[in-house]
C-alpha positions in Angstrom: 65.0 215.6 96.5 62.8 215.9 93.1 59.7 213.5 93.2 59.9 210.7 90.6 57.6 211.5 87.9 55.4 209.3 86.3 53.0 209.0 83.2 49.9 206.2 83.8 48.5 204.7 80.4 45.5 202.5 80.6 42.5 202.3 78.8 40.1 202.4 81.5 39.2 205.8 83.7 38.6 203.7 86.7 42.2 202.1 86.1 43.7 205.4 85.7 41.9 207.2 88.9 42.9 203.8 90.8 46.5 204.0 89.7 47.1 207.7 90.1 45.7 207.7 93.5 47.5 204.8 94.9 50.7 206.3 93.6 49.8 209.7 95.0 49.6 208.5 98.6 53.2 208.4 98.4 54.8 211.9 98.8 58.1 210.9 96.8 55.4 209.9 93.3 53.9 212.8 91.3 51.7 211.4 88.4 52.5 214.1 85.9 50.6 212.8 83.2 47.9 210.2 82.4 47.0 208.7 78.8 44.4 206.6 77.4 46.4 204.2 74.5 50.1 203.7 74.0 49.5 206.4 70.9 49.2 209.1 73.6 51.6 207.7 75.6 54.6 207.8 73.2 53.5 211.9 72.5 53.4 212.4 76.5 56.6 211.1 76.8 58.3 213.0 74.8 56.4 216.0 75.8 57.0 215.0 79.6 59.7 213.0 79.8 58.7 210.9 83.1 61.0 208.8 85.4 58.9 206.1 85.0 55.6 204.6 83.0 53.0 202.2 84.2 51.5 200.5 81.2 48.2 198.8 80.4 48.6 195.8 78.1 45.4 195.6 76.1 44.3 199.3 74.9 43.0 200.5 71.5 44.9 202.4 68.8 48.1 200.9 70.4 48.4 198.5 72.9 51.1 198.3 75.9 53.6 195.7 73.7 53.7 197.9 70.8 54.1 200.8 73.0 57.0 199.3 74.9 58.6 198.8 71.4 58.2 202.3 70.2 59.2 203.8 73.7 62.5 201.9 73.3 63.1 202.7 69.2 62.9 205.9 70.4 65.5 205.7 73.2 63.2 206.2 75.7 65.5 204.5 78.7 63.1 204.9 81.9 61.3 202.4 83.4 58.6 200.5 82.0 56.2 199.0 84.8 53.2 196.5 83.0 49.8 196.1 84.8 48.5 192.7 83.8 45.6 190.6 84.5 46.1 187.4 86.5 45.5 185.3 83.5 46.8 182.7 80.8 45.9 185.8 78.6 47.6 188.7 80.6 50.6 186.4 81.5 51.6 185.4 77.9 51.0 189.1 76.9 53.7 190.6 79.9 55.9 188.0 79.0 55.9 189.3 75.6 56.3 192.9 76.9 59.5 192.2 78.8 60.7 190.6 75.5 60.2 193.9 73.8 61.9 196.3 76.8 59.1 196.4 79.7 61.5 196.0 83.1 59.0 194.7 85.4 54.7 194.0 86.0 52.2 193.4 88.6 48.9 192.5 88.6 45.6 194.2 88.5 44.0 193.6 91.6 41.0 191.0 91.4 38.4 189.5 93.9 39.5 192.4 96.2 36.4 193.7 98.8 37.1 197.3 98.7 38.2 199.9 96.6 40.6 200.8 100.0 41.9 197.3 99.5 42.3 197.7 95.8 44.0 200.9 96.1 46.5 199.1 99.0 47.1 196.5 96.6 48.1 198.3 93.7 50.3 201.0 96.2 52.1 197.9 98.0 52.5 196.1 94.4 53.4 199.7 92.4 55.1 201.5 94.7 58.4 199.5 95.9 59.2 198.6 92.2 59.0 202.4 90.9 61.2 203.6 93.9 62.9 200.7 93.2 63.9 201.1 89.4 64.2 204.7 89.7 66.2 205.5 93.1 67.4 209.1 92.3 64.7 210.5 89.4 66.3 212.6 86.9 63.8 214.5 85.1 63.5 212.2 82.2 65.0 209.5 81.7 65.3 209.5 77.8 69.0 209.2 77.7 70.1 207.0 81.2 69.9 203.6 81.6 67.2 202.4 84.3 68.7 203.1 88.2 69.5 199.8 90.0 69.2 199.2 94.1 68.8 196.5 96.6 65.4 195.7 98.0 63.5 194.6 101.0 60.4 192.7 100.5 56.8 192.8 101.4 54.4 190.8 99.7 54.2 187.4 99.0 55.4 186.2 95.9 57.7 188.9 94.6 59.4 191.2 97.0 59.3 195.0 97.5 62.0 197.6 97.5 63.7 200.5 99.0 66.0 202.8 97.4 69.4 201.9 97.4 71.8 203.5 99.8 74.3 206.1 98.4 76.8 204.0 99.2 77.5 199.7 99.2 80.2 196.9 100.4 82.5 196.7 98.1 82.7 193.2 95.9 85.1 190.4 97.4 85.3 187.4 95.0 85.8 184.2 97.0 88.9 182.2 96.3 87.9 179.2 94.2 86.4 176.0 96.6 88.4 173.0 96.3 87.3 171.0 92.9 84.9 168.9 93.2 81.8 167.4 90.6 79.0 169.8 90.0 76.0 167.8 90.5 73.3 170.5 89.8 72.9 173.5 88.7 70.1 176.2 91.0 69.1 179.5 89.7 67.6 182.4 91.5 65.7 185.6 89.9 63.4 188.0 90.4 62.8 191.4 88.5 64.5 191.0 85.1 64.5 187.6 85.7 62.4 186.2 82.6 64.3 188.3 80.1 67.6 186.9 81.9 67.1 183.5 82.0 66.3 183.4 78.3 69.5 184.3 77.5 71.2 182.3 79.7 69.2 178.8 79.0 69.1 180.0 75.5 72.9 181.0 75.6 73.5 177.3 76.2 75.4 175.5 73.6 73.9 172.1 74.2 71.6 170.7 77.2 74.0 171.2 80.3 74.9 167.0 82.0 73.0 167.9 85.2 69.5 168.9 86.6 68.8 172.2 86.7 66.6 173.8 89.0 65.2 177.6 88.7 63.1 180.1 91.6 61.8 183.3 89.6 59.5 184.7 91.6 56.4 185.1 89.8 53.0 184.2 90.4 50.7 181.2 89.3 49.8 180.7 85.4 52.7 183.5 85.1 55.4 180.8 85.7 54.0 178.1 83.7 53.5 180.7 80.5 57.5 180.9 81.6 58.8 177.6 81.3 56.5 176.9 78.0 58.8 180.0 76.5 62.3 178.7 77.9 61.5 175.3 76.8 61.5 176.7 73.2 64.4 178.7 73.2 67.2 176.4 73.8 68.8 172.9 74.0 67.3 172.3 77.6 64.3 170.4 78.6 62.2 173.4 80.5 59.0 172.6 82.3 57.0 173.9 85.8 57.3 172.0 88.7 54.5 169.4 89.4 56.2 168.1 92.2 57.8 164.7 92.8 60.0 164.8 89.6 63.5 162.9 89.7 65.7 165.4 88.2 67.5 164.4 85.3 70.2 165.4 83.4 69.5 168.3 80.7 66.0 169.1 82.6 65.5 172.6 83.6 63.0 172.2 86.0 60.9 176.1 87.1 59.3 176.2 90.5 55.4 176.9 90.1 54.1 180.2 91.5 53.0 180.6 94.9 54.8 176.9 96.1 58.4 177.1 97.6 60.6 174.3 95.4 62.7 172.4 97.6 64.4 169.4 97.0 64.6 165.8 98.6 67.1 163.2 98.3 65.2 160.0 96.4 66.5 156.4 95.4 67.8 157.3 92.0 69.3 160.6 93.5 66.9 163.7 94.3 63.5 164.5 93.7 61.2 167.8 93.7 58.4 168.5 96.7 56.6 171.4 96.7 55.2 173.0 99.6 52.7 175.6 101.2 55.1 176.8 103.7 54.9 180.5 104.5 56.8 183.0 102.6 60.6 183.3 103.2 62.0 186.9 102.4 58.5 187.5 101.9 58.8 185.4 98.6 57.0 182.3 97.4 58.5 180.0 95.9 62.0 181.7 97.6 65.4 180.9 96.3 66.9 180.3 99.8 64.3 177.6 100.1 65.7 175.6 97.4 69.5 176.7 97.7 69.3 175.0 101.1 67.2 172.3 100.3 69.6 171.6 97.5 72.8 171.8 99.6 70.8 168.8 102.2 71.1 167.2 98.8 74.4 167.7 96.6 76.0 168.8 99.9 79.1 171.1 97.9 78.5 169.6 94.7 76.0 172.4 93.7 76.7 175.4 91.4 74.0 178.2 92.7 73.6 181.0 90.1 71.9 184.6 91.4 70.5 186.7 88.2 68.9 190.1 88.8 66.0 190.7 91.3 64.7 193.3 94.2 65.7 192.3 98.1 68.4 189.9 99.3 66.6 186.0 98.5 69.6 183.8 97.5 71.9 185.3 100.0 70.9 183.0 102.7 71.1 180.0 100.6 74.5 180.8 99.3 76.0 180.7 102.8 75.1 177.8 102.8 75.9 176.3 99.5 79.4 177.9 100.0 79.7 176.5 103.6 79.4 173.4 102.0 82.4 173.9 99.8 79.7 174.7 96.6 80.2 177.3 93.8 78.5 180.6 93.5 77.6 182.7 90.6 75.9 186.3 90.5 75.5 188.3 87.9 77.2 192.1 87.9 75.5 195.4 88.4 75.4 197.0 84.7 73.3 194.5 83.1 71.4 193.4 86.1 67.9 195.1 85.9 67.8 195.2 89.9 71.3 194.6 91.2 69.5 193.3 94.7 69.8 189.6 95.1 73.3 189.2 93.0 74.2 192.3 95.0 73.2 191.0 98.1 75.1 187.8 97.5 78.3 189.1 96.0 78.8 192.2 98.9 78.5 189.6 101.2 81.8 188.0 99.7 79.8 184.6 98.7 80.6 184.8 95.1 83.3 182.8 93.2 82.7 185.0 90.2 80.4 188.0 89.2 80.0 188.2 85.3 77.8 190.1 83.3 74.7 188.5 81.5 75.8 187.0 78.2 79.1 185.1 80.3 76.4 183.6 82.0 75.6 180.7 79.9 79.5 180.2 79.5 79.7 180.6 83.1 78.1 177.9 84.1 78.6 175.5 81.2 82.4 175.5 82.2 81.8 175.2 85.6 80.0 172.1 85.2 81.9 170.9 82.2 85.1 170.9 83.9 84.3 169.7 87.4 83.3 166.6 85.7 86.0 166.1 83.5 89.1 167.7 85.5 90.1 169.7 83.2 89.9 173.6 82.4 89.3 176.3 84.6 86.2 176.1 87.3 84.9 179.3 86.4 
């Protein structure tokens, strides 16, 4: 099989040499190209056509954002991987390059002892998500749509990915659980996962009548930049986790990176904890931490929603929300960026419904709707 070919932009010569060598340790990477703005970078890929593009985010000339923008005007389709700083800065700035068409990021490394340990980092961060995003490289990927495939994980935080095999289960939609009153409302993400739940939170027509409670997997400062950009997009109430909240109806409540969300019962109903535990599905905060917490909760009055992401968090908790008699939601492959965790969950015959992105909001606003009044359809 051809090698997936990618172009590196940054700014810096170290960054380039550090990026091009981690990704050349891997025989199934050739870095065909290297640029030093986003300038450049929209002439070499056009010139190349790449499978995939890492992208700096602050560069002269033209930066990574108005890069990404040209890239996409210009129907370039491939992947777009950021490589952001670990700061208020650098996490405001990849949250605005994943508004403009940028499918995933990680992190430069920082504080590491070694350039060995650097290049490790930026190989185990890199790697998986390019593999990952591009499964079967074409030879440019100006006119196809991103590749999709399920992951494993191996890092804390965010999880890494293997290609997808050539083959999956087939989806089996679950017969619809006996009605009962959707309490809450928990949400699961991961890659593609910002740009996701902005349209679903800001696809919502008013504040839903429940709690709602969201795992994206994202690190510190990243998921608090998050919530401060969900809170202004819609009718719902969107803040990070501090831990010991009593949810209330219309909050959207986002778990705070590196802390696993779970969720305790409390004297006016249920409450947030946050914990230090260790990584589950090599994630932190993980979305079968909170699915299960939650279902100790709201026992089978919980609607658990699985939007795009690499590996299989949220499958776990599902089996247990729909042991309990809950509802499940995933969202379907085509507009999924990684079709991994709602994958996961509806192979496994767990979901009640697989819809694409924009019947999300719907979705779930009916579900909750009419378990509470009795009337209309569940899903």
């Amino acid at each position: 099989m051809a090698r997936i070919r990618v172009l590196v932009v940054d700014d810096s010569v170290v960054v380039r040499r550090l990026v091009t060598d981690a990704l050349s340790s891997d025989p199934a990477i050739e870095v065909v190209g290297i640029a030093a703005n986003g300038q450049i970078a929209q002439a070499k890929v056009e010139q190349l056509r790449p499978d995939a593009v890492t992208m700096d985010i602050e560069m002269p000339v033209c930066d990574g954002i108005q890069a990404v923008k040209a890239l996409r005007a210009a129907a370039y389709r491939g992947p777009i991987i950021m490589f952001s700083t670990l700061t208020e800065r650098g996490a405001a700035a990849t949250l605005d390059a994943l508004a403009a068409g940028a499918n995933d990021y990680v992190t430069k490394p920082a504080n590491v002892g070694s350039v060995q340990q650097a290049l490790a980092q930026v190989a185990g961060e890199l790697i998986p998500r390019i593999k990952a995003l591009v499964p079967r490289p074409t030879g440019g990927a100006v006119a196809g749509a991103p590749a999709t495939a399920s992951a494993t994980g191996s890092t804390p935080g965010r999880p890494a990915a293997v290609p997808a095999p050539r083959t999956r289960p087939a989806v089996v939609l679950r017969p619809a659980p006996a009605r009962r009153p959707v309490r809450a409302v928990v949400i699961g993400s991961s890659t593609g996962g910002p740009e996701a739940l902005s349209r679903v939170l800001g696809g919502l027509t008013a504040a839903l009548p429940v709690p709602v409670v969201v795992v994206q997997h994202m690190p510190p400062v990243f998921t608090r930049q998050l919530a401060a950009r969900l809170d202004r997009i819609g009718p719902s109430r969107v803040t990070e986790s501090a831990g010991e909240e009593e949810l209330r109806p219309g909050s959207v409540l986002i778990a705070p990176g590196d802390r696993h969300l779970t969720l305790v019962r409390s004297a006016n109903g249920a409450r947030t904890r946050l914990t230090e535990d260790p990584p589950v599905n090599y994630c932190r905060p993980a979305v079968d931490v909170l699915f299960r917490s939650a279902t100790q909760v709201f026992g089978g009055d919980l609607l658990a929603v699985v939007l795009t992401g690499m590996g299989s968090d949220g499958r776990g908790g599902c089996e247990d929300v729909v042991a309990a008699g809950g509802t499940v939601l995933a969202q379907d492959e085509p507009t999924s960026v990684v079709w991994g965790m709602p994958g996961a969950v509806a192979t496994a015959g767990l979901a009640h419904a697989v819809v694409p992105l924009d019947e999300v909001a719907g979705a779930v606003t009916r579900a909750v709707t009419s378990s509470l009044t009795g009337t209309g359809a569940a899903r």
